[in-house]
C-alpha positions as CSV (number, residue, x, y, z in Angstrom):
1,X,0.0,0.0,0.0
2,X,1.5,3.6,-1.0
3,X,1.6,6.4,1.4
4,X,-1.5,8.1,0.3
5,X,-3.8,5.0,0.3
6,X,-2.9,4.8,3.7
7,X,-3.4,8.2,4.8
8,X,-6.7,8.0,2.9
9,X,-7.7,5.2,4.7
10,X,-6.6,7.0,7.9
11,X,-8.3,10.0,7.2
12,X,-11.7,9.1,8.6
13,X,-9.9,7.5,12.2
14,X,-7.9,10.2,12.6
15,X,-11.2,12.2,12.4
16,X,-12.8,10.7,14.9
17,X,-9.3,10.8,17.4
18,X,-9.0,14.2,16.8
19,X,-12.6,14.4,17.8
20,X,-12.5,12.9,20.7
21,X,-9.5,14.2,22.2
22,X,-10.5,17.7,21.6
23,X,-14.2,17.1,22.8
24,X,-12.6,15.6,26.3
25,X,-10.3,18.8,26.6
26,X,-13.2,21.1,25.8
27,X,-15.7,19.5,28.7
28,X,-12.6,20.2,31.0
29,X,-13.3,24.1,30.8
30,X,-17.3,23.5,31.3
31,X,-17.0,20.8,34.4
32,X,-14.5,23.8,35.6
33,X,-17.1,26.3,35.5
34,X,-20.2,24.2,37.3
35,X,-18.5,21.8,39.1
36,X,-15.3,23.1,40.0
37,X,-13.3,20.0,39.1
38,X,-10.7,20.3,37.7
39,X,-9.7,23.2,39.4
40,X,-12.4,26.1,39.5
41,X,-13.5,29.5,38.3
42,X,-14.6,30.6,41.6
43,X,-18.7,31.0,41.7
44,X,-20.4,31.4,39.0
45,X,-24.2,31.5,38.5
46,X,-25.8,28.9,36.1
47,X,-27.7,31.0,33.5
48,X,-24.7,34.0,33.7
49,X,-22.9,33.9,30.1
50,X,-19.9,31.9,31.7
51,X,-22.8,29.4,32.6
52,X,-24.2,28.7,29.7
53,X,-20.9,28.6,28.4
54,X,-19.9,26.1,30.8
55,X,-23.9,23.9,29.9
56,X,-22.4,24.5,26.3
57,X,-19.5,23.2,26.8
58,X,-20.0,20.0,29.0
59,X,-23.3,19.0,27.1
60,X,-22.3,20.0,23.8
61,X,-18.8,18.6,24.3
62,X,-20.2,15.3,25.6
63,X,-22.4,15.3,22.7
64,X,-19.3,15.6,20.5
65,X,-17.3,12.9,22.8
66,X,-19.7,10.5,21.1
67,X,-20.3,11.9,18.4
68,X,-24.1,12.6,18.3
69,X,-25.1,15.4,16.4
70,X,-22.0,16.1,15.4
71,X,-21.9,18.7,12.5
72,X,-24.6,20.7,14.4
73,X,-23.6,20.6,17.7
74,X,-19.8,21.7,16.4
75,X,-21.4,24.4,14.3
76,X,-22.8,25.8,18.0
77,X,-19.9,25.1,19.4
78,X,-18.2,27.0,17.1
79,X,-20.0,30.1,17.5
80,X,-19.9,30.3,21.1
81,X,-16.1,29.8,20.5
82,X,-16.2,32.8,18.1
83,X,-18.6,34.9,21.0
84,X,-15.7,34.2,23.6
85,X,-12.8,35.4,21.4
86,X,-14.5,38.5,20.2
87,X,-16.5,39.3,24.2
88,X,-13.6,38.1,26.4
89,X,-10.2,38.1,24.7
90,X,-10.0,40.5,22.0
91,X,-11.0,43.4,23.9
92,X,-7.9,42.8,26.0
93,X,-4.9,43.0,23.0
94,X,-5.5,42.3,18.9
95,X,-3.0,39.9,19.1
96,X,-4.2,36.2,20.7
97,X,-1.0,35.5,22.6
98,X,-1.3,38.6,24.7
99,X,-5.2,38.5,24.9
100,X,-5.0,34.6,26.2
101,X,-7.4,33.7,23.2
102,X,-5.2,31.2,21.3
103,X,-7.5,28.5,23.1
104,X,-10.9,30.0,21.8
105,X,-9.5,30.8,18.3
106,X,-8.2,27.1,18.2
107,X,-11.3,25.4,19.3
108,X,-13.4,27.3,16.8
109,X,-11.7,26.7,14.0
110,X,-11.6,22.7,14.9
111,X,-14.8,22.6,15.8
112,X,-16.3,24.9,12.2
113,X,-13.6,21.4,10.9
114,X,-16.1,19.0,12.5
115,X,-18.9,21.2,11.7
116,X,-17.8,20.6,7.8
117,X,-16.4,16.8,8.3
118,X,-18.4,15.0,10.7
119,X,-17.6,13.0,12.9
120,X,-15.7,10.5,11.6
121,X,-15.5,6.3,11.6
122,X,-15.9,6.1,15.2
123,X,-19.2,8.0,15.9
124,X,-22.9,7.4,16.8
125,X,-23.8,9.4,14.0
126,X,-22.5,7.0,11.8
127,X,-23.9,4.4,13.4
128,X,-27.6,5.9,13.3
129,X,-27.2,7.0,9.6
130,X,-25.7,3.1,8.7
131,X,-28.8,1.2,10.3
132,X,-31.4,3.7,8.3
């Protein structure tokens, strides 16, 4: 097999990895901000805009874990990704080293990817779609 048939074949598990590992990273910033583990934000109320953000980002990241929902639920999760940069970080410095928003830029731009790709091999969307 040539190099690119088997980065072709890759492609699709790689996909859903890449998913997954960035899906558990992301729920790590919601479970921060409503259950202060691991580590916490200090006290934030539920349905503030760091709450929903934190609702987002454990359901909606959970959702993407398993891949349910995928292209949608990245598509939101891109958007509140975009809200964060432009409310939080970009106010503080243009430049997203200095503003702290290389993080929010990052997870936007992957998740407008899944938003565009799916979710890959290894997903319940797949699975749903294959049984129809």
């Amino acid at each position: 097999m040539s190099d690119q048939k088997f980065f072709n074949a890759m492609t699709p598990w790689l996909l859903s990895l890449l998913r997954i590992i960035v899906a558990f990273l992301f729920i790590q910033h919601g479970t921060s901000k409503l259950f202060h583990y691991p580590g916490s934000m200090g006290d934030i109320r539920l349905f503030s805009l760091i709450g929903i953000a934190g609702i987002l980002e454990v359901f909606g990241g959970g959702l993407l874990f398993f891949g349910l929902f995928t292209r949608f639920v990245a598509f939101i999760l891109s958007g509140e990704m975009a809200f964060a940069y432009f409310m939080v970080h970009a106010p503080r410095n243009f430049w997203p080293l200095l503003n702290h928003g290389e993080a929010a830029v990052f997870y936007c731009f992957v998740f407008l990817y899944f938003a565009s790709a799916g979710g890959g091999k290894l997903s319940l969307d797949r699975l749903i779609r294959n049984k129809k």
